[in-house]
mmCIF file of the C-alpha atoms, coordinates in Angstrom:
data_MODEL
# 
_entry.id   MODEL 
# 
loop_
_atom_site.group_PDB 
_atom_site.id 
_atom_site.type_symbol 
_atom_site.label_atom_id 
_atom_site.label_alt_id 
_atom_site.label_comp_id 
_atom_site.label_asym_id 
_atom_site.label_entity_id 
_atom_site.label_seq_id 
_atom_site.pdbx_PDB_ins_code 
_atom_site.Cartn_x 
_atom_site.Cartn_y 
_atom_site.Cartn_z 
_atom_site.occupancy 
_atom_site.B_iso_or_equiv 
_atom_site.pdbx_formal_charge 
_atom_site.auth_seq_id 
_atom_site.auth_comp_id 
_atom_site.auth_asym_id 
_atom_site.auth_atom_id 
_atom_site.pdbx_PDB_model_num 
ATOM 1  C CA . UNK A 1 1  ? -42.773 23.614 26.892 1.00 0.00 ? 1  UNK A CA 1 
ATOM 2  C CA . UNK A 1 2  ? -40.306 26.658 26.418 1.00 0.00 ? 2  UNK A CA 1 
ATOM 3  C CA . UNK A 1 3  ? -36.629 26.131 25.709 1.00 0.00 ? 3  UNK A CA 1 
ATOM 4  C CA . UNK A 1 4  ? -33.904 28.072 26.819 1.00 0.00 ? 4  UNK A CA 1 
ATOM 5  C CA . UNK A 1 5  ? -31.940 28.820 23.653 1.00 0.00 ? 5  UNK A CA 1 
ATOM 6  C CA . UNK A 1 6  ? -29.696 32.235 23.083 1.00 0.00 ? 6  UNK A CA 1 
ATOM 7  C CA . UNK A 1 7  ? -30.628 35.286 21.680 1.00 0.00 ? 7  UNK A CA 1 
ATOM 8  C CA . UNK A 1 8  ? -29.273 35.600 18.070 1.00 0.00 ? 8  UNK A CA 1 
ATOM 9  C CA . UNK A 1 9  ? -27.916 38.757 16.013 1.00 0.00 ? 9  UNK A CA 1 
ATOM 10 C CA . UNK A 1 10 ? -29.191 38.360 12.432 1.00 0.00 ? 10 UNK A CA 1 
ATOM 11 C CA . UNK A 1 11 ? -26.894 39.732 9.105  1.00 0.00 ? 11 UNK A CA 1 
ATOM 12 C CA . UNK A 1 12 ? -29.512 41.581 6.707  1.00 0.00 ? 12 UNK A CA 1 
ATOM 13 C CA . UNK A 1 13 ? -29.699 38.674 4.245  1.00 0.00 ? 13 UNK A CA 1 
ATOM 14 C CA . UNK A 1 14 ? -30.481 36.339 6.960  1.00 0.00 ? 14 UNK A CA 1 
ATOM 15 C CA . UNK A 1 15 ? -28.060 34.032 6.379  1.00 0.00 ? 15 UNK A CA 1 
ATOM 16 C CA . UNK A 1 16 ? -25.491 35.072 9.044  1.00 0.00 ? 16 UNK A CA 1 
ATOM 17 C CA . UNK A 1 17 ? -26.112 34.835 12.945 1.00 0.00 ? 17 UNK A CA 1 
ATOM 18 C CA . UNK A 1 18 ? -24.104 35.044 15.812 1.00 0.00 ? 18 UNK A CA 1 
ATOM 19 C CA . UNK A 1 19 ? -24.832 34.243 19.686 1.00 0.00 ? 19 UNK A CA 1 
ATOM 20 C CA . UNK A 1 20 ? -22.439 34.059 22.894 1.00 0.00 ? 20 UNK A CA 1 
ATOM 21 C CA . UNK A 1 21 ? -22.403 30.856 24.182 1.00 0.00 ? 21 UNK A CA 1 
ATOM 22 C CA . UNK A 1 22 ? -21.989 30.735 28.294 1.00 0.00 ? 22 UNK A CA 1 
ATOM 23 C CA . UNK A 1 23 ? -20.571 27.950 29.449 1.00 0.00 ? 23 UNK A CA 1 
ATOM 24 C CA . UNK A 1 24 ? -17.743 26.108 31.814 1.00 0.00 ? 24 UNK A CA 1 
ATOM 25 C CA . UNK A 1 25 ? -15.456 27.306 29.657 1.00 0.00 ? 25 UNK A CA 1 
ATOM 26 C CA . UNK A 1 26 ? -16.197 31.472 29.574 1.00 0.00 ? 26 UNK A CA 1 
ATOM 27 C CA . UNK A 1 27 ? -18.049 33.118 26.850 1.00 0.00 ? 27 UNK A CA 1 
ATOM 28 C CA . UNK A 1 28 ? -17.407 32.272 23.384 1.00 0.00 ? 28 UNK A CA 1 
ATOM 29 C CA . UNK A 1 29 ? -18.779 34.053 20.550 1.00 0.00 ? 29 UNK A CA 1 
ATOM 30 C CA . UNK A 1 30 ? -20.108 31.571 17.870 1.00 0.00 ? 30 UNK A CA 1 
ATOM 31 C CA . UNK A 1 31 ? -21.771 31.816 14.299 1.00 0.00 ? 31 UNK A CA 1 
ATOM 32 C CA . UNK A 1 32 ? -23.821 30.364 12.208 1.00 0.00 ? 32 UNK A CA 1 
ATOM 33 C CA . UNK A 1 33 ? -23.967 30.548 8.381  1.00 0.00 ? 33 UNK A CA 1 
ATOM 34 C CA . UNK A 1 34 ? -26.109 28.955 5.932  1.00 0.00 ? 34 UNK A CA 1 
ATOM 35 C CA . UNK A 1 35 ? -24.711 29.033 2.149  1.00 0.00 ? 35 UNK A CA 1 
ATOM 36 C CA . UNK A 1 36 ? -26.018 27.735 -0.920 1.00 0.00 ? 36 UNK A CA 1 
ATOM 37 C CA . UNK A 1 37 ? -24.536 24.401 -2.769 1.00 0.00 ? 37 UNK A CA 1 
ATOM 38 C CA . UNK A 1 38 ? -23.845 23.988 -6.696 1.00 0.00 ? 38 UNK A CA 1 
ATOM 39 C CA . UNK A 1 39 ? -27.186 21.482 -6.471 1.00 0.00 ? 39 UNK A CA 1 
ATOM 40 C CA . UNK A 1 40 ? -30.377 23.690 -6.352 1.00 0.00 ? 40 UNK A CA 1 
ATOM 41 C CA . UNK A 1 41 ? -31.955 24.300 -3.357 1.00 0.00 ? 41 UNK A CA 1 
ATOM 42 C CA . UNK A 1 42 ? -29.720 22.557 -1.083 1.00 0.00 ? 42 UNK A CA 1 
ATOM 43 C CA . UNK A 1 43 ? -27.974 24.657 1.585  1.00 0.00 ? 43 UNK A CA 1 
ATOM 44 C CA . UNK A 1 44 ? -24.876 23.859 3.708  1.00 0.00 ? 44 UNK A CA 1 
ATOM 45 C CA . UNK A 1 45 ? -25.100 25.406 7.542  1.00 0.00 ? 45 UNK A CA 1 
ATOM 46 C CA . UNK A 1 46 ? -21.913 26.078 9.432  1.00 0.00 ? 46 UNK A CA 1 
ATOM 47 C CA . UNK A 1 47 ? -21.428 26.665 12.999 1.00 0.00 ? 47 UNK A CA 1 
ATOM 48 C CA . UNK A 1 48 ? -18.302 27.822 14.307 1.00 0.00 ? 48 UNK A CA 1 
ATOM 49 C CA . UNK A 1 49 ? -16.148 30.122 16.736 1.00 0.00 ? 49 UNK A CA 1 
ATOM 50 C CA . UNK A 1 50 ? -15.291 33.205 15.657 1.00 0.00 ? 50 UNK A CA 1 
ATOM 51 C CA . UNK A 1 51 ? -11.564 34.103 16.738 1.00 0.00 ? 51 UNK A CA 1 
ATOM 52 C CA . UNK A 1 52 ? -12.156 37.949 18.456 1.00 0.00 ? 52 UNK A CA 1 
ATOM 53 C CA . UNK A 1 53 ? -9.080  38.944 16.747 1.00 0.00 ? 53 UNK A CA 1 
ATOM 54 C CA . UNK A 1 54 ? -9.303  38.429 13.691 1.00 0.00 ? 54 UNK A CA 1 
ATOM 55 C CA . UNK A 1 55 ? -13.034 38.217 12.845 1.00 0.00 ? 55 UNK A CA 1 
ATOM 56 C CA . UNK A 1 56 ? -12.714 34.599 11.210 1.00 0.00 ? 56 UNK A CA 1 
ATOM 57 C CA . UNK A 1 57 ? -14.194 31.388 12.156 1.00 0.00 ? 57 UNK A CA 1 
ATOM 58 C CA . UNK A 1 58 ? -12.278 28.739 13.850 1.00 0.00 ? 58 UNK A CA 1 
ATOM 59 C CA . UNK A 1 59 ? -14.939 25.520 12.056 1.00 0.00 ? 59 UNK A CA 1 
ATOM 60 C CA . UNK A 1 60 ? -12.098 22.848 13.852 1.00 0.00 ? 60 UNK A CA 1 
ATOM 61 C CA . UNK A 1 61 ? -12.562 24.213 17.519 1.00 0.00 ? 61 UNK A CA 1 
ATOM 62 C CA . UNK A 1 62 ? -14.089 22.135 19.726 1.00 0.00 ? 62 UNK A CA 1 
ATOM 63 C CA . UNK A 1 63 ? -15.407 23.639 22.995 1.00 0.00 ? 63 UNK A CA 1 
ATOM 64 C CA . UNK A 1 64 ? -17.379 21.805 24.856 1.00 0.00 ? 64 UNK A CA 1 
ATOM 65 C CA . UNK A 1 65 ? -18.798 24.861 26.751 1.00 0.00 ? 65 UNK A CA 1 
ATOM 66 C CA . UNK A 1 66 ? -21.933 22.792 28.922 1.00 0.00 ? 66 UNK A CA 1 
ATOM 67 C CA . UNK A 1 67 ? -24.314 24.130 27.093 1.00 0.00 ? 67 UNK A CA 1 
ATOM 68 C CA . UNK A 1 68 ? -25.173 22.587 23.708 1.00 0.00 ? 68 UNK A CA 1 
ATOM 69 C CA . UNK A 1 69 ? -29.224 22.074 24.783 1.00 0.00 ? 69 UNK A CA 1 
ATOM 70 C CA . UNK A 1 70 ? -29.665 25.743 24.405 1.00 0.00 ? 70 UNK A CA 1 
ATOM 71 C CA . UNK A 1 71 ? -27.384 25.927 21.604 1.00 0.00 ? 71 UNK A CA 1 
# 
């Protein structure tokens, strides 16, 4: 079975990606970043909105944008 699901831009490292989610609430730019942890081999992923502005990500924001099976 194929599932929907966004396409992603990918930073060079591959530890940076960004989609548009599409939802009841407009588009929304959103990204996801994997970083590594003081313990070895243990990773912390983050998934947030990134302000348009500014660049940053917003980690607090909740959206609820209808769509978080494809996300």
């Amino acid at each position: 079975m194929e599932i929907e699901r966004y396409q992603l831009k990918t930073s060079r490292n591959q530890k940076v990606f960004e989609f548009t989610s599409e939802g009841i609430n407009g588009d929304i730019r959103k990204r996801i970043t994997y970083s590594k942890m003081t313990i070895p081999g243990l990773y912390n992923l983050a998934l947030g909105d990134v302000d348009e502005i500014s660049n940053k990500v917003n980690y607090d924001m909740v959206t609820n944008n209808g769509d978080r099976e494809k996300v």
